[in-house]
C-alpha positions as CSV (number, residue, x, y, z in Angstrom):
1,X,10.2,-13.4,-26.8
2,X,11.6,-14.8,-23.5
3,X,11.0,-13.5,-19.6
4,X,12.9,-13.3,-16.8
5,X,11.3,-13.0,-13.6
6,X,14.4,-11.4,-10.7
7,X,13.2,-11.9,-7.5
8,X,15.0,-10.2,-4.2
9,X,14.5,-12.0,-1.0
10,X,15.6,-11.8,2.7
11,X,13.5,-13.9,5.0
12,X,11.1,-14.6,2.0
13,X,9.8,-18.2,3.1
14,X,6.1,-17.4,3.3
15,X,5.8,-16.4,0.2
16,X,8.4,-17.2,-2.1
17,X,7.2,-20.6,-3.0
18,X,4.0,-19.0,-4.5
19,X,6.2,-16.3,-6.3
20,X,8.4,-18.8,-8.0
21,X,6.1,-21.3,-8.7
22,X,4.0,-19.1,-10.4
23,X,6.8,-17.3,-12.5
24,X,8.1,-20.8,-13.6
25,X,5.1,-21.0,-15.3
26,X,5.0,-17.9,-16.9
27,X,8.4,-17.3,-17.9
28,X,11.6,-19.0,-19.2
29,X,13.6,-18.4,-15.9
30,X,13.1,-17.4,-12.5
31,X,16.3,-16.0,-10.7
32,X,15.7,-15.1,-7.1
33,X,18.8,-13.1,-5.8
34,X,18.7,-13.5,-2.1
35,X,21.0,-11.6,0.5
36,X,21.6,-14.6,2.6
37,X,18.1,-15.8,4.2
38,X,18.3,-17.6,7.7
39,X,14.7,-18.9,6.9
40,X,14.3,-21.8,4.4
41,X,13.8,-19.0,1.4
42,X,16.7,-20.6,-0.8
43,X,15.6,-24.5,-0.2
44,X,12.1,-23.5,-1.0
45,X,13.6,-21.1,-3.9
46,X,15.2,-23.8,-5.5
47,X,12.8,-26.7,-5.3
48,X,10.3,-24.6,-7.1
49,X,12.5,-24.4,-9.8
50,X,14.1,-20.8,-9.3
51,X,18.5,-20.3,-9.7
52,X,19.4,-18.6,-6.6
53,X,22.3,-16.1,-6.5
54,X,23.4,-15.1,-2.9
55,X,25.2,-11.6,-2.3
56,X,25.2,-9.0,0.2
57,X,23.5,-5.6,-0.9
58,X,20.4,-3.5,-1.2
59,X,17.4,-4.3,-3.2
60,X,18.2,-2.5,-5.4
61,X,21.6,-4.1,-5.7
62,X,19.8,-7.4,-6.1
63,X,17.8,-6.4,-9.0
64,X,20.5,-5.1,-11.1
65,X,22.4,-8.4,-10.3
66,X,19.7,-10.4,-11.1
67,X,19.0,-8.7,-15.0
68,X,22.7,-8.7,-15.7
69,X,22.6,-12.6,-15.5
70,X,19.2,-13.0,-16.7
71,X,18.6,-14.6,-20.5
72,X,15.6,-13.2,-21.1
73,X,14.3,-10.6,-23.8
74,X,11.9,-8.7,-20.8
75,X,13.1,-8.8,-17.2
76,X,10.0,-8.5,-14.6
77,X,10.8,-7.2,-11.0
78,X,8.8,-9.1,-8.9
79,X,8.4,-8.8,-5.0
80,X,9.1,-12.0,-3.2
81,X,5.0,-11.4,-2.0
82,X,3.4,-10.9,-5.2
83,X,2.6,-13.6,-7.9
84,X,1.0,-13.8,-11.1
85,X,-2.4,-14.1,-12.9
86,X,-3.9,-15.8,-15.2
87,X,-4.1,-11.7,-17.0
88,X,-0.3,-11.6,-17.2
89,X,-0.2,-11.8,-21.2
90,X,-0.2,-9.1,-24.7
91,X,2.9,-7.8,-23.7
92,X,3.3,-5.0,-26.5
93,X,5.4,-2.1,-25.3
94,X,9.0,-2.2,-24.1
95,X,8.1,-0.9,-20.8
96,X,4.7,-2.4,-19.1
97,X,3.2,-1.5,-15.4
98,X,1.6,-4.8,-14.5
99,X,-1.8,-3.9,-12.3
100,X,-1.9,-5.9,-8.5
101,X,-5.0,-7.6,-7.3
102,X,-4.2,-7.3,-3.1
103,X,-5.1,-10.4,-1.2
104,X,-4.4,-11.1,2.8
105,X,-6.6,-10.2,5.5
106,X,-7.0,-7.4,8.0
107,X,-6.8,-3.7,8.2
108,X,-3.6,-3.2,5.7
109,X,-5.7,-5.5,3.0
110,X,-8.6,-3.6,2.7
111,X,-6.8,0.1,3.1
112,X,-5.0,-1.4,-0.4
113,X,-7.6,-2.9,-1.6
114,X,-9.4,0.6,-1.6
115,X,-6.7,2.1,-2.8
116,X,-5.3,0.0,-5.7
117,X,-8.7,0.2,-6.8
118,X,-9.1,3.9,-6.9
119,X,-5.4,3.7,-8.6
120,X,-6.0,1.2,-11.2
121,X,-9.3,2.9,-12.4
122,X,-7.0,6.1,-12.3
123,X,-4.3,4.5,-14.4
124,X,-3.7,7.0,-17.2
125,X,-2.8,9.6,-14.3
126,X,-1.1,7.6,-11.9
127,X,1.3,6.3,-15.1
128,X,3.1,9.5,-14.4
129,X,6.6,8.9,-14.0
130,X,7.0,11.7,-10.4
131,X,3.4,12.1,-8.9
132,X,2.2,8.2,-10.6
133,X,0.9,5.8,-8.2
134,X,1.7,2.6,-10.6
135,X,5.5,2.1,-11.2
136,X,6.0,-0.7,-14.3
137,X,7.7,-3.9,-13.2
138,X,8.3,-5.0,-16.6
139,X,11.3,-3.6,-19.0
140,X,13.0,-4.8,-22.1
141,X,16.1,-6.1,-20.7
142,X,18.3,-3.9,-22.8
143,X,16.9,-0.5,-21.6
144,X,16.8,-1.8,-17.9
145,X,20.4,-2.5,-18.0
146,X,21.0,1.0,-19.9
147,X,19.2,2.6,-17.0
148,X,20.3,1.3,-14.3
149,X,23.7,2.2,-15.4
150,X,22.6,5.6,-15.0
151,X,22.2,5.5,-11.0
152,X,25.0,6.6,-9.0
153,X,26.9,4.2,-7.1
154,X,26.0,5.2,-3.9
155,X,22.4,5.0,-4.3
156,X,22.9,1.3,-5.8
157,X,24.6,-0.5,-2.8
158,X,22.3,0.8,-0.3
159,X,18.7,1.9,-1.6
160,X,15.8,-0.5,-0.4
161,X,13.2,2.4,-1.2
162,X,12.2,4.2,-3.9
163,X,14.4,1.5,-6.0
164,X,11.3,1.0,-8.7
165,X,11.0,4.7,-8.5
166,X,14.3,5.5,-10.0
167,X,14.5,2.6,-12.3
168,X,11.2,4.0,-13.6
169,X,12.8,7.4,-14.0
170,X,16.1,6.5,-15.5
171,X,14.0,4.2,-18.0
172,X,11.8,7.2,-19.6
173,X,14.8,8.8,-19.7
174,X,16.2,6.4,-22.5
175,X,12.2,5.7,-23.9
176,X,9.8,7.7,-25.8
177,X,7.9,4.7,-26.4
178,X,4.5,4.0,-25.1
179,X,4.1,2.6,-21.3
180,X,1.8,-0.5,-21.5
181,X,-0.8,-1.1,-18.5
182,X,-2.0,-4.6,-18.0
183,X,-4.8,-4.7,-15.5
184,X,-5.0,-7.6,-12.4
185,X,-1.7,-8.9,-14.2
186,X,-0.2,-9.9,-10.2
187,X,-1.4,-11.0,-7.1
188,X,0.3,-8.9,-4.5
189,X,-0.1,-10.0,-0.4
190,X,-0.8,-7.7,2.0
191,X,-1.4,-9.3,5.2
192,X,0.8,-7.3,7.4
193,X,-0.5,-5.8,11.1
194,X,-1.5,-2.3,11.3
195,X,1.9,-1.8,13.4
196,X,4.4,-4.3,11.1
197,X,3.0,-1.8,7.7
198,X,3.7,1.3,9.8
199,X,6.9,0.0,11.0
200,X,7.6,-0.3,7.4
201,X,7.0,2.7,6.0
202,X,9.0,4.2,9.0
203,X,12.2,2.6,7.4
204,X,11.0,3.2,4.0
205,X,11.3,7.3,5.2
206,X,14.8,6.3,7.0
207,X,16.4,4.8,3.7
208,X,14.4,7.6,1.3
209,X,17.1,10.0,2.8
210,X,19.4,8.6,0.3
211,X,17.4,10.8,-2.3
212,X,18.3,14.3,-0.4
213,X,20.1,16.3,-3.0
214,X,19.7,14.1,-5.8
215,X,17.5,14.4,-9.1
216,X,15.5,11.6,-7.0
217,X,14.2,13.9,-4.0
218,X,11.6,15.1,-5.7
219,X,9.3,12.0,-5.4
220,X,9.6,12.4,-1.5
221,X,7.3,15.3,-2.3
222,X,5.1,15.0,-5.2
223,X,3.5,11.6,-4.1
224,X,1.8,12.7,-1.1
225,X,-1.9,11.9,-3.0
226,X,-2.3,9.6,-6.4
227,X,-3.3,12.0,-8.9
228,X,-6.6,12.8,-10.5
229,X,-8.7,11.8,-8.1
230,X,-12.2,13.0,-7.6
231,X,-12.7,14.5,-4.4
232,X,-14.5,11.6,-2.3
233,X,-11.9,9.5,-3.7
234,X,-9.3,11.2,-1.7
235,X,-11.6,11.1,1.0
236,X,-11.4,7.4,0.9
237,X,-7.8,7.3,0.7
238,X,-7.4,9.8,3.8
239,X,-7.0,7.2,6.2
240,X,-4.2,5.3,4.2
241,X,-2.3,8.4,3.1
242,X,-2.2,9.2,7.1
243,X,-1.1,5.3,8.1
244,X,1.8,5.6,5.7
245,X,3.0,9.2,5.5
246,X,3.3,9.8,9.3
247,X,5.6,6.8,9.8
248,X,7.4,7.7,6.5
249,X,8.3,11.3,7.6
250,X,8.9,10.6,11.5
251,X,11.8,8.8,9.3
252,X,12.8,11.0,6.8
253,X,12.7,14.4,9.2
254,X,13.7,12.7,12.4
């Protein structure tokens, strides 16, 4: 069995050295598909031992270049911020959700530290493919490539939201199989300011609009709180829910 690791980047030059290097030594090939970085993402890219394609296009766009050139048997979607663990291993299913172990500092690491906590000890609910909290990042590379011919054009070029979302949901489209969880199986960094995550999640609402009156919309709605949760844990994730959701609709309404 061989892995690809497909890695988008813009601007990536924190963290991509730690994303490759640590998928070189997981997998047989790293392929970081970069829409053309004015930071030293691609030097850094390529000294670790990634191949680097360059082309214009959403993130989206930039994964489904990077699995139609990839060799491998399973294609993971990894962030350019997230790197793996010594847990990533037993691969079983076709499709797998790899569980994140959030390290950084500041207010934004401990609101998901809390909450990928909460998810993770949740995971049998928040597998589910419209309300879930955990998307998989890991496909067999046939399928992927079966779904994401699925998604309409115009979602493809310009969707840098929701893109896992809709791969997910195209893939259970074509699988009856099992979905595989692997717990602490990636490292994922969240050291952003309070004001950079809600910034964030501001555009993420912007570019969600792109689902309006497609078989997609629905997730706007259903994932306003991760599924069975007790009610103190929702409590706990109050805070969190607020910091992303009121960025997120002031740019999906407005």
């Amino acid at each position: 069995m061989k892995i690809s690791v497909v890695i988008p980047t813009l601007n990536s030059e924190r963290t991509i050295g730690i994303a490759v290097r640590s998928s070189v030594s997981v997998a047989d090939e790293v392929i970081v598909v970069d829409s053309f970085s004015t930071d030293r993402t691609v030097e850094i890219a390529e000294k670790e031992g990634a191949r680097v394609l360059q082309l214009k296009g959403s993130m989206l766009i930039a994964r489904i270049e990077g699995a139609k050139v990839a060799k491998g048997d399973y294609v993971v979607n990894l962030d350019s911020d997230m790197h793996f663990s010594e847990n990533f291993k037993g691969f079983e299913e076709k499709v797998i959700a790899l569980g994140e172990i959030t390290v950084g500092k500041g207010i934004v690491h401990k609101l998901m530290s809390i909450d990928r906590e909460i998810t993770h000890r949740k995971w049998t609910y928040n597998l589910s493919v419209g309300k879930g909290g955990i998307i998989p990042r890991m496909y067999d590379r046939q399928l992927l490539l079966k779904a994401y011919e699925m998604i309409p054009e115009g979602l493809r070029s310009k969707l840098n939201a929701f893109e896992d979302s809709v791969i997910y949901y195209n893939v259970m489209k074509l699988y009856k199989g099992k979905v595989q969880f692997i717990l602490n199986a990636v490292y994922h960094v969240e050291d952003d300011s309070l004001w950079q995550f809600m910034r964030k999640w501001y555009k993420y609402g912007k570019n969600a609009k792109l689902l309006r009156g497609t078989e997609y919309e629905k997730f706007i709605y259903e994932r306003k709180m991760r599924p069975g949760l007790s009610l103190g844990e929702k409590v706990k994730l109050l805070p969190l829910t607020l910091i992303k959701g009121i960025p997120f609709a002031l740019g999906y309404y407005l």
